[in-house]
N, CA, C and O atoms as a MOPAC input file, in Angstrom:
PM7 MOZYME 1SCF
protein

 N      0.85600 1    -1.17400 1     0.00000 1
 C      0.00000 1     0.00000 1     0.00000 1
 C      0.89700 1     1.23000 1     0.00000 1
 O      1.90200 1     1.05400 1     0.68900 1
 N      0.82400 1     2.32400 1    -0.52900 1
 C      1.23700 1     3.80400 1    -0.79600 1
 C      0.57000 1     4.53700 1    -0.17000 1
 O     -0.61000 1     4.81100 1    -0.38500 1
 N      1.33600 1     4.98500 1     0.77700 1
 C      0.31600 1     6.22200 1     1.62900 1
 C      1.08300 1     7.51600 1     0.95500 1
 O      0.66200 1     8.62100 1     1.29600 1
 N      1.83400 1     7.47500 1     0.31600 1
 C      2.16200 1     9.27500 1    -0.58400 1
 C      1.84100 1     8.73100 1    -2.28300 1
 O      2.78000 1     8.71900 1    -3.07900 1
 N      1.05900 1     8.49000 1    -2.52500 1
 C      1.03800 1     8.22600 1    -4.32800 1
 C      1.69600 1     9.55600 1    -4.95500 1
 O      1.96700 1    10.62700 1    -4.41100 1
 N      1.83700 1     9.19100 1    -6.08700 1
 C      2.63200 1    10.32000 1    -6.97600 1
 C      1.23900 1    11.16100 1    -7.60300 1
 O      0.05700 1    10.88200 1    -7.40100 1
 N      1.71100 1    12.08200 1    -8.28300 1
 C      0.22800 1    13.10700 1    -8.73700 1
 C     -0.17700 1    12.46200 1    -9.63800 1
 O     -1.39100 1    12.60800 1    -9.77800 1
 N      0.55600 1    11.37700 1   -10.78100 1
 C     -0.22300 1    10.87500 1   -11.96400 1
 C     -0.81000 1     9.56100 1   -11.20300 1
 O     -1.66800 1     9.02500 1   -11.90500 1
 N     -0.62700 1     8.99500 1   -10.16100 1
 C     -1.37900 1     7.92300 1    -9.90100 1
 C     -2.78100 1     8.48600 1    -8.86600 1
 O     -3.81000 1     7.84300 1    -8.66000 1
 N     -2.54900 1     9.42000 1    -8.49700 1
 C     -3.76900 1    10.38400 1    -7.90000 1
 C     -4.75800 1    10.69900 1    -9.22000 1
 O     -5.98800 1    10.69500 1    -9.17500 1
 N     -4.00700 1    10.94800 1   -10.30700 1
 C     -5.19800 1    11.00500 1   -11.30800 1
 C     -5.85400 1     9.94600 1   -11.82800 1
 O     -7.02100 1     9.83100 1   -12.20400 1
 N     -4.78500 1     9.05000 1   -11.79500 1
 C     -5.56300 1     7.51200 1   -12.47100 1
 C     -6.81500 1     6.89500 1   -11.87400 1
 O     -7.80000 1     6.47100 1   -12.48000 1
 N     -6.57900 1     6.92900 1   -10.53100 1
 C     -7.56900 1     6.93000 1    -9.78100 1
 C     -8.78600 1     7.88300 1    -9.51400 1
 O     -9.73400 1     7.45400 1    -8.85600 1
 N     -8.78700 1     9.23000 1   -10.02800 1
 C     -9.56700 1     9.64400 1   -10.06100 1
 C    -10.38600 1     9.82700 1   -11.80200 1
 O    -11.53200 1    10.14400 1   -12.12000 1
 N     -9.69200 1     9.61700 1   -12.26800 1
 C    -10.06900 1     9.77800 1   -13.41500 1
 C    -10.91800 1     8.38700 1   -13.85500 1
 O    -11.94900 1     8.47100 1   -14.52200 1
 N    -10.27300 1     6.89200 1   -13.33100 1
 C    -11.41100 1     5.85300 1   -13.03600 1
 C    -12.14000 1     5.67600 1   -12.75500 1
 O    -12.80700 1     4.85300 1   -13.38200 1
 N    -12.70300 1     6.31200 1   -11.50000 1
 C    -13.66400 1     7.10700 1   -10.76800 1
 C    -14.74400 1     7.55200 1   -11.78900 1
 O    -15.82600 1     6.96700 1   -11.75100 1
 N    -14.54800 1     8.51000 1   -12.67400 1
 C    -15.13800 1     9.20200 1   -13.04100 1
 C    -15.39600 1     8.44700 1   -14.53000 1
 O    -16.39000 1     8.60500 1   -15.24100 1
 N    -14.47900 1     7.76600 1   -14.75000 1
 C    -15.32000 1     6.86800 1   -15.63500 1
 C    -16.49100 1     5.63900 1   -15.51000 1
 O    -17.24700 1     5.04600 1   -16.27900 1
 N    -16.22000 1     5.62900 1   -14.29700 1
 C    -17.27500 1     4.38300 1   -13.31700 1
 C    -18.25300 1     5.45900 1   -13.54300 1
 O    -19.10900 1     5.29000 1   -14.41100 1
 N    -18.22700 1     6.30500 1   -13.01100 1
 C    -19.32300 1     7.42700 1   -12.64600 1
 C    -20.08700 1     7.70400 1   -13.97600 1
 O    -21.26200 1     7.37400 1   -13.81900 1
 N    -19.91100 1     8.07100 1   -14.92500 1
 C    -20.13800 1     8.53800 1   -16.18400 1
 C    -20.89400 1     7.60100 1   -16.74500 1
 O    -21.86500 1     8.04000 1   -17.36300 1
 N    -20.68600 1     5.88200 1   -16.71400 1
 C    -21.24800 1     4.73400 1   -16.83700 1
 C    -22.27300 1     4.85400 1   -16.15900 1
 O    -23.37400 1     5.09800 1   -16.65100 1
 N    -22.04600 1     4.69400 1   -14.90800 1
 C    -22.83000 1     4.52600 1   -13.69800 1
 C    -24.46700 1     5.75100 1   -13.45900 1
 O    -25.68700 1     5.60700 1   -13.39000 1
 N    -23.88800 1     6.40800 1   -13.43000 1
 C    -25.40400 1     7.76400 1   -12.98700 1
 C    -24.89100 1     8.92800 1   -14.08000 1
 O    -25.36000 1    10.02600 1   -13.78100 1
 N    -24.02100 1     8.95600 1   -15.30200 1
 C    -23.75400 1     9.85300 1   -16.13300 1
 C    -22.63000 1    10.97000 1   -15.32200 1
 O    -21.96500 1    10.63100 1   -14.34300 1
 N    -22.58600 1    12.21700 1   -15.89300 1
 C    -21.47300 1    13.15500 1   -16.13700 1
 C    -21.91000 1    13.97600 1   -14.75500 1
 O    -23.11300 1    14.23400 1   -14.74000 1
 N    -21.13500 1    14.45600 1   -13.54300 1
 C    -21.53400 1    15.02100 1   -12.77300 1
 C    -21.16600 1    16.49000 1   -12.85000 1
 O    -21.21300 1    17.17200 1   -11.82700 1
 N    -20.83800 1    16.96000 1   -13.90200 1
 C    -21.09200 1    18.81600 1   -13.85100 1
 C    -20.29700 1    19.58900 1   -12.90300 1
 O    -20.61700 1    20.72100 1   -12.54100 1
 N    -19.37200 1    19.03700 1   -12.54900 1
 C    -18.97400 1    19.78400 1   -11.54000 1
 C    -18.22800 1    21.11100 1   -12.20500 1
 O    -17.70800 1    21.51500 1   -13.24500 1
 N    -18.55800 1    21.49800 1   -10.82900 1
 C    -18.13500 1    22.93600 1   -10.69300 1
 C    -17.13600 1    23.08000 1    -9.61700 1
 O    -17.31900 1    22.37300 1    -8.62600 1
 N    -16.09600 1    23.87800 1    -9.62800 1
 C    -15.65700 1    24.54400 1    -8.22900 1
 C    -15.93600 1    25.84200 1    -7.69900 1
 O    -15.76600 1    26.90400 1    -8.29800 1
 N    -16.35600 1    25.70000 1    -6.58600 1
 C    -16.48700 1    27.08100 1    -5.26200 1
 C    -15.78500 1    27.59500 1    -4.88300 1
 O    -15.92200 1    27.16700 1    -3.73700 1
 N    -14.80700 1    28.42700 1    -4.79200 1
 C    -14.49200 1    29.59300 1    -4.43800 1
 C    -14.64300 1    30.69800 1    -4.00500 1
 O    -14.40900 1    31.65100 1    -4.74700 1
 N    -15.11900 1    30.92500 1    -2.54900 1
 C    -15.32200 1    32.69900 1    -2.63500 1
 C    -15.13500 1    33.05200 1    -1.42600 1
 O    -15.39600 1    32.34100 1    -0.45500 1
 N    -14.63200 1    34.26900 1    -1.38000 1
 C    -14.20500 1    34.99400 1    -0.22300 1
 C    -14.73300 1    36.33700 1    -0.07200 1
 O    -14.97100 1    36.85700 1    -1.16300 1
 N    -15.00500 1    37.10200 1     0.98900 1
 C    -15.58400 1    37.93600 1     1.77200 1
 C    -14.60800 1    39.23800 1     2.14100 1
 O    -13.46000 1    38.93700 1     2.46600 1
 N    -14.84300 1    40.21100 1     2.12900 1
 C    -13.87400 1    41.24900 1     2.44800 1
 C    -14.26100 1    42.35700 1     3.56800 1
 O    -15.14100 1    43.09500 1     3.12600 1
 N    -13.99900 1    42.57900 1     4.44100 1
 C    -14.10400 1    43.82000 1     5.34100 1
 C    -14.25400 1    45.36100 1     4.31800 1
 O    -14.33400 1    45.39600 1     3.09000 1
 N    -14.25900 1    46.40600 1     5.16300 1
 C    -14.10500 1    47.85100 1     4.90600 1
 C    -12.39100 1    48.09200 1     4.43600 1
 O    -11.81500 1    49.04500 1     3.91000 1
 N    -11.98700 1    46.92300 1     4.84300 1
 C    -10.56500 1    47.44900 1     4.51900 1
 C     -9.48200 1    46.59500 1     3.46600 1
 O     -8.26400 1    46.57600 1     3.29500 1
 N    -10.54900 1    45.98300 1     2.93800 1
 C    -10.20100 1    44.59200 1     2.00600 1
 C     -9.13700 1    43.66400 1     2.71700 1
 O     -8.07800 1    43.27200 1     2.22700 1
 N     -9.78000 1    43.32300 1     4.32200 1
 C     -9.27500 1    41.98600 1     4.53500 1
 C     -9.88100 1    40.81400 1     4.45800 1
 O    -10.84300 1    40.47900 1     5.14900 1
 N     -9.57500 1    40.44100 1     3.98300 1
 C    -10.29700 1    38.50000 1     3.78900 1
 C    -11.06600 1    38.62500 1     5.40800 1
 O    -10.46800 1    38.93900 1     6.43700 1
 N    -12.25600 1    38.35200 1     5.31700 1
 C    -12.82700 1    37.91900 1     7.15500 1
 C    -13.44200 1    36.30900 1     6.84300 1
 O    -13.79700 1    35.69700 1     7.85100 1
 N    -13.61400 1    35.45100 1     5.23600 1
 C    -14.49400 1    34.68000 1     5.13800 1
 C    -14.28500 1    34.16600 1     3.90300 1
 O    -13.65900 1    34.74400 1     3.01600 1
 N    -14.84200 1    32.98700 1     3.80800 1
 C    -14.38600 1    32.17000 1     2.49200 1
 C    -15.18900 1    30.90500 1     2.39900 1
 O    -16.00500 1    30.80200 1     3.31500 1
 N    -15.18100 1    30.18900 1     1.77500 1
 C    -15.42500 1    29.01600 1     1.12600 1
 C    -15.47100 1    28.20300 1    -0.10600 1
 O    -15.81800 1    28.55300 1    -1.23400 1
 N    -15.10300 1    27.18400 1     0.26500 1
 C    -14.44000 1    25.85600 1    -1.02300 1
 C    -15.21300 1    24.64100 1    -0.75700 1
 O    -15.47500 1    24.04800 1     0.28900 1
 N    -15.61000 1    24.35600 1    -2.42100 1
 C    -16.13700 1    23.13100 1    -2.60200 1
 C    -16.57700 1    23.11800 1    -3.75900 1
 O    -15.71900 1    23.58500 1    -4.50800 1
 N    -17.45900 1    22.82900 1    -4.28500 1
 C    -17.83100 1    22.55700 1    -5.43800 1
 C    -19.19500 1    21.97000 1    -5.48800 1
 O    -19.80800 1    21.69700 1    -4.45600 1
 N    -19.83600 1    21.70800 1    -7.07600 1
 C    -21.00700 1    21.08400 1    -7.25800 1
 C    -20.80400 1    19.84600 1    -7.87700 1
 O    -19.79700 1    19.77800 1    -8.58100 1
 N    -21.60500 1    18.71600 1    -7.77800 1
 C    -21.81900 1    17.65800 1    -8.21200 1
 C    -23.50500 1    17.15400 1    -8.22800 1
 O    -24.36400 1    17.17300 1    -7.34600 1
 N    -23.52700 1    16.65500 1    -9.81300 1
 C    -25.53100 1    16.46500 1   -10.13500 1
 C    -25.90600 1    17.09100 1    -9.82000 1
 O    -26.90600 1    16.60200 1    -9.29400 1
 N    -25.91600 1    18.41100 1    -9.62100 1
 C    -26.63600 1    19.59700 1    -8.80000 1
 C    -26.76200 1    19.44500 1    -7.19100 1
 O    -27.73500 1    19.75200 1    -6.50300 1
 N    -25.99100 1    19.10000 1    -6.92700 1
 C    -25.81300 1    19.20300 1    -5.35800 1
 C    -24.35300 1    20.20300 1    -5.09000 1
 O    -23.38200 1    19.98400 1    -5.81300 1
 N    -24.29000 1    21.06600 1    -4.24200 1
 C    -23.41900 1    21.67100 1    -3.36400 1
 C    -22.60400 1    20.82500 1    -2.30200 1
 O    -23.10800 1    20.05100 1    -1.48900 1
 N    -21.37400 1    21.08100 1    -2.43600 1
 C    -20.56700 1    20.03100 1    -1.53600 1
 C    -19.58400 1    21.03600 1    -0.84900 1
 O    -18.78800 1    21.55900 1    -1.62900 1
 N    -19.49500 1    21.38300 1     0.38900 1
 C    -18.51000 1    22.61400 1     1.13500 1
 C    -17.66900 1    21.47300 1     1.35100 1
 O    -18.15900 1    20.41200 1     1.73800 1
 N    -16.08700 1    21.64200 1     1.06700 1
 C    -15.17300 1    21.31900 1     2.17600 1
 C    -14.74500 1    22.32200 1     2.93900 1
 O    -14.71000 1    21.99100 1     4.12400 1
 N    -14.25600 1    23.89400 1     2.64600 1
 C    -14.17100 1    24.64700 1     3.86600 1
 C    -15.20800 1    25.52400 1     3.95700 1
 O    -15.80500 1    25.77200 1     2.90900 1
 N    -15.66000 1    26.19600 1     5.23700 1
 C    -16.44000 1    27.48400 1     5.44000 1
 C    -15.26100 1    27.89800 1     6.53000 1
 O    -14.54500 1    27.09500 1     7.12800 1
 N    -15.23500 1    29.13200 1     6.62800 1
 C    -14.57400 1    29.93300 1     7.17100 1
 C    -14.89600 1    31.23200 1     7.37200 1
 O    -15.05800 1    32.08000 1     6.49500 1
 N    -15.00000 1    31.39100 1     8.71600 1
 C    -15.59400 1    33.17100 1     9.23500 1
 C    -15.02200 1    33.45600 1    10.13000 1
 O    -14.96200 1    32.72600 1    11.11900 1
 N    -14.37300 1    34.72100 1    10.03500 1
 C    -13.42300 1    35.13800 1    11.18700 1
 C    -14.18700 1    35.66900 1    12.04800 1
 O    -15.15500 1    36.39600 1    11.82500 1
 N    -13.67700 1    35.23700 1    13.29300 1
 C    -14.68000 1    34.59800 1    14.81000 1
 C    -15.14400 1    36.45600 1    15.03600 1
 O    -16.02700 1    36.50000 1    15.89100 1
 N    -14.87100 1    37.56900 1    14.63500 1
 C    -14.87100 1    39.12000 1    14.85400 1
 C    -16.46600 1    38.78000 1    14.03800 1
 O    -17.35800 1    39.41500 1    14.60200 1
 N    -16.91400 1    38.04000 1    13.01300 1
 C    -17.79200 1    38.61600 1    12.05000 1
 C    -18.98200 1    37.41300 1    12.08000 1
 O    -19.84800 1    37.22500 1    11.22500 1
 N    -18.75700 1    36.66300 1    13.32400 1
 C    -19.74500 1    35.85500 1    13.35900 1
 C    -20.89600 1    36.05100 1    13.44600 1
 O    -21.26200 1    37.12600 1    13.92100 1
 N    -21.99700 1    34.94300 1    12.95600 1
 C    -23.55400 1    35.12700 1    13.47200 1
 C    -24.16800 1    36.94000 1    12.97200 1
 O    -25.09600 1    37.61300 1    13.42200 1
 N    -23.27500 1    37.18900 1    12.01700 1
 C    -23.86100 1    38.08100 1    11.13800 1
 C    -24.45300 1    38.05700 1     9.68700 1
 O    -24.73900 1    39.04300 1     9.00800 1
 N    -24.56100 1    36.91800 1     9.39400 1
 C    -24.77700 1    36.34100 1     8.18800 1
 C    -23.75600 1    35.68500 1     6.99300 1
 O    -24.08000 1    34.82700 1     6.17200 1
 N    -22.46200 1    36.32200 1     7.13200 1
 C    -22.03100 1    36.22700 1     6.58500 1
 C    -21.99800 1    34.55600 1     5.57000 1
 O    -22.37600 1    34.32300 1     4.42200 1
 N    -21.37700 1    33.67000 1     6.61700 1
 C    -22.07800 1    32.50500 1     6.43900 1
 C    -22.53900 1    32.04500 1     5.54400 1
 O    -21.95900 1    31.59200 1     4.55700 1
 N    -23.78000 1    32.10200 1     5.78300 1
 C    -25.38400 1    32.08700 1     5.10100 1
 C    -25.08100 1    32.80500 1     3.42200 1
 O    -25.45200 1    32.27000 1     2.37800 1
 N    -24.36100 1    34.05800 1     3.51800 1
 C    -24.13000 1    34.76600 1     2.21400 1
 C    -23.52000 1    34.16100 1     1.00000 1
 O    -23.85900 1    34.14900 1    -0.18300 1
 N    -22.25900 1    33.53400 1     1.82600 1
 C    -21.60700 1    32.76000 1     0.86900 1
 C    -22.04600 1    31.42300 1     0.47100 1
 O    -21.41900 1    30.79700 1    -0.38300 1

């Protein structure tokens, strides 16, 4: 077993994946998420990453700087 694979065997595997997938339930559309949030003074306070798949939304990060919480921000992005 390889616990550091190299980047072309990270693709092989994903790219198999996605040929299973494509067979399997068709082409999943993805998209990537990106976006970040800015203060009055253009500092980053907020962000988030992930992407879409079949029309579903998938977050891996949310991020809100703990100053700007429970103000929506959140929710915005």
């Amino acid at each position: 077993m390889n616990y550091n694979p190299s980047q072309n065997e990270i693709e092989f595997v994903n790219k198999a994946l996605e040929a299973f997938n494509n067979k399997t339930v068709g082409p999943d559309n993805h998209e990537l998420i990106n976006i970040v949030e800015y203060d009055e003074q253009n500092n980053i306070i907020a962000g988030i990453n992930g992407g879409t798949y079949w029309g579903w939304l998938h977050i891996d990060i949310l991020w809100v700087n703990e100053n700007f919480r429970k103000k929506g921000i959140g929710s915005k992005l």
